[in-house]
N, C-alpha and C positions, 0 to 999 in steps of 0.2 A: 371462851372469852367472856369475862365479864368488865362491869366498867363501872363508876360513879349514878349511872342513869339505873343499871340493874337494881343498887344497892336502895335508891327511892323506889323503884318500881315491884322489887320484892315485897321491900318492910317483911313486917308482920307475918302476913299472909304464908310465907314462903313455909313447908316443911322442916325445919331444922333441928339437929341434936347438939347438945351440949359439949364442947369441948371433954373428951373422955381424959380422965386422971389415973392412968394405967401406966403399966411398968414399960411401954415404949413411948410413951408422952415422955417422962420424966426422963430414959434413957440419952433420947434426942436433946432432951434441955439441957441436960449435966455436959454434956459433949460438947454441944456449941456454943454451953459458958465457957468451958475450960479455954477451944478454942478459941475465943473474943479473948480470954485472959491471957494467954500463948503471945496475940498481936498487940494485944494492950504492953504487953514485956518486949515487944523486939524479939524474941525468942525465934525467929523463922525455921530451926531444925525441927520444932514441936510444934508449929506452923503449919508446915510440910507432912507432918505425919499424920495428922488429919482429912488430907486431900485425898480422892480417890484420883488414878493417874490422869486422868482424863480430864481433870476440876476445872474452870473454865470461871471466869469472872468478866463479868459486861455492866461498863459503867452507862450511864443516861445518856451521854452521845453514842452508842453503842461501840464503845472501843472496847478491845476485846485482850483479856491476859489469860496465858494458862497459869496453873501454882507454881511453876521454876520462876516465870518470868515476873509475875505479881511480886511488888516491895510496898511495904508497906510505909508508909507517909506520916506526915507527923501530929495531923489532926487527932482530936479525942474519939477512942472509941469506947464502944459500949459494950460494960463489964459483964455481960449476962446476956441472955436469951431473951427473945420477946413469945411470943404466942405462937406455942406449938402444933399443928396437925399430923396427923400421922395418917396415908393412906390404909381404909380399912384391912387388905394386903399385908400390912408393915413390912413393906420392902421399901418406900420410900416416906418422905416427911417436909414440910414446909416450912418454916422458922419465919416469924418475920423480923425484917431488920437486918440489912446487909455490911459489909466492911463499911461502906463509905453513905450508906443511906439507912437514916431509920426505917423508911417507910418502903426501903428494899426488903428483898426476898434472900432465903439460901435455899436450897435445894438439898437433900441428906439422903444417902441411899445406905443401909444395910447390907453390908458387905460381911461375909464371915464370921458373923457375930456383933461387928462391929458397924459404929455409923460413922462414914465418910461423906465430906463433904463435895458434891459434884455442881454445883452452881450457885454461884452468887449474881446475885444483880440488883442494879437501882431501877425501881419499878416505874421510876416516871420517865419521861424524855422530854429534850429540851426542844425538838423542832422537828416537825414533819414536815418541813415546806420542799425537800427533798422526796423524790419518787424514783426511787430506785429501780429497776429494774429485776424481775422476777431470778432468783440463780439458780445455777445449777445443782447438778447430782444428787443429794441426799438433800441437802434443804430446800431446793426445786420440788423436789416430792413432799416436803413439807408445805412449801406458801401454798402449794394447788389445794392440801388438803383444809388449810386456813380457808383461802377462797373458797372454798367450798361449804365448810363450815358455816362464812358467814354467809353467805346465799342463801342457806336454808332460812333464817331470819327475813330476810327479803321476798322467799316465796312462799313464807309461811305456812313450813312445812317442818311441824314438831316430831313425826316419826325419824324424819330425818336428822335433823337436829340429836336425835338421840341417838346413831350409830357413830357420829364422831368422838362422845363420850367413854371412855374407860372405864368397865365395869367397876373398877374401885376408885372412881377418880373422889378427888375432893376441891367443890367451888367455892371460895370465899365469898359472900356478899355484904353486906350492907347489916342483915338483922344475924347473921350465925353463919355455919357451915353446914355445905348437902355434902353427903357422905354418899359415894354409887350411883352408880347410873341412876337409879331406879328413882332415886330422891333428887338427883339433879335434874332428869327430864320432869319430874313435879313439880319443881320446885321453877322452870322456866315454861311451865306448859300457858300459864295467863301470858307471855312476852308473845306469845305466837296466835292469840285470840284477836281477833278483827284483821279487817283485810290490809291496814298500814302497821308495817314496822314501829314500835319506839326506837329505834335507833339501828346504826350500820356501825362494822369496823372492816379493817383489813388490815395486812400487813404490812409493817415496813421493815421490820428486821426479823430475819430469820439465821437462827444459829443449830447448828450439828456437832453435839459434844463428842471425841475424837473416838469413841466406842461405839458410836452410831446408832444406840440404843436409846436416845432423848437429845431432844430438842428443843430451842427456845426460842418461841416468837411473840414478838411487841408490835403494837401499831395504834391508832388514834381510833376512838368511839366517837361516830357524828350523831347526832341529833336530829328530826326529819329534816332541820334544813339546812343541813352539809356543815353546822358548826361542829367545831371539837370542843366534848364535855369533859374526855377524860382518854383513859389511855388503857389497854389491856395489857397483860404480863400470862403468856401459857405456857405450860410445859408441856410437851406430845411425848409418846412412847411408843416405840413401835413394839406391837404385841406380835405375842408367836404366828398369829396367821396373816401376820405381815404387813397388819394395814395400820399406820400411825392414826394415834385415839390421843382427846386433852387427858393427862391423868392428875393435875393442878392446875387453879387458875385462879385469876386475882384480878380484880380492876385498880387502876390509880388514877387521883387526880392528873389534873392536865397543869405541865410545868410553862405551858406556853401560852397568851391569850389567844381566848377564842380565835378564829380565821374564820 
């Protein structure tokens, strides 16, 4: 999870490497031009061939389409790619900039050569004033592990904090990108110094794309005094010894005022 308050409270300071200019940076870009250029056309059978089955798109009220059911609408989209990350892995990739939000995300995973797109989403939300109810089966085992996640913040406990991390994960913040575990628990080891939190999140939506292998959860960044600064966007993976890890994350502005 990160959020608006990480991206002040890193700055500078934070460890970070340089967006890499490698033959899977540029692979992901050219792809999900083409794609934006596919919906820019109406084209939906070239649309379609980009999606991996399972593709899954979640607009800011988190309403939810898979790619049969997604049509695309008549607003302007955008001809190209924005800023690419590639988990150090290259089995998955970040883009930002979604069908229907610039300042959404897509989600691309390496498929047989190829990059399919598995997740799209607009990275802000319009309203939390809703408290849903924790669900079940596979995204129940996700929000516990959210919960949990953010707890460690709360009990200011950075070893912890760092097994929810995936070994190749990659965090957006404020000054660059941590690349790995190893650079994301650096890079958030000063958030965990003194005995008060800078801030809490938790969840409010949690999604289980139909392959069961990643997951998407959003929810509001408070402030110590229970204001919303901002909004978080993760994506979890469950790794082979079974235990769902962030392998992406991103903070966004807060689309609603404070509360």
């Amino acid at each position: 999870m990160s959020s608006v308050l990480v991206f002040a409270v890193l700055g500078s300071a934070a460890c970070l490497m340089a967006q890499p200019a490698d033959d899977l940076s540029r692979e992901v870009r050219d792809t999900a031009t083409a794609f934006m250029r596919a919906v820019n056309r109406r084209d939906m059978a070239a649309f379609r061939s980009y999606l991996a089955p399972e593709a899954m798109f979640v607009s800011a009220d988190a309403k939810v389409w898979n790619g049969r059911e997604f049509v695309a609408g008549d607003e302007p989209r955008a001809s190209m790619a924005g800023q690419v990350d590639v988990l150090p892995s290259g089995t998955l990739a970040l883009v930002s900039g979604s069908l229907r939000d610039p300042e959404g995300e897509s989600v691309w995973r390496r498929d047989g050569g190829r990059w399919t797109l598995v997740l799209d989403y607009e990275c802000r939300a319009y309203s939390f004033e809703t408290k849903p109810a924790p669900p079940e089966g596979a995204a129940g085992e996700v929000w516990r592990n959210e919960v949990a996640f953010a707890k460690t913040m709360a009990d200011r406990d950075h070893a912890a904090f760092a097994t929810y991390v995936a070994e190749d994960a990659v965090f957006l913040t404020g000054g660059g990108v941590l690349r790995g575990r190893e650079q994301v628990a650096q890079g958030w080891k000063r958030l965990y110094e003194g005995p008060n939190a800078p801030f809490s999140w938790q969840p409010h939506t949690v999604l289980v794309l139909d392959s069961g292998g990643l997951a998407f959860s959003r929810g509001p960044v408070r402030n110590p005094d229970g204001k919303i600064r901002g909004t978080f966007a993760s994506v979890w993976r469950k790794d082979p010894d079974g235990r769902w890890r962030v392998v992406l994350d991103r903070g966004c502005a807060a689309s609603q005022k404070p509360n």
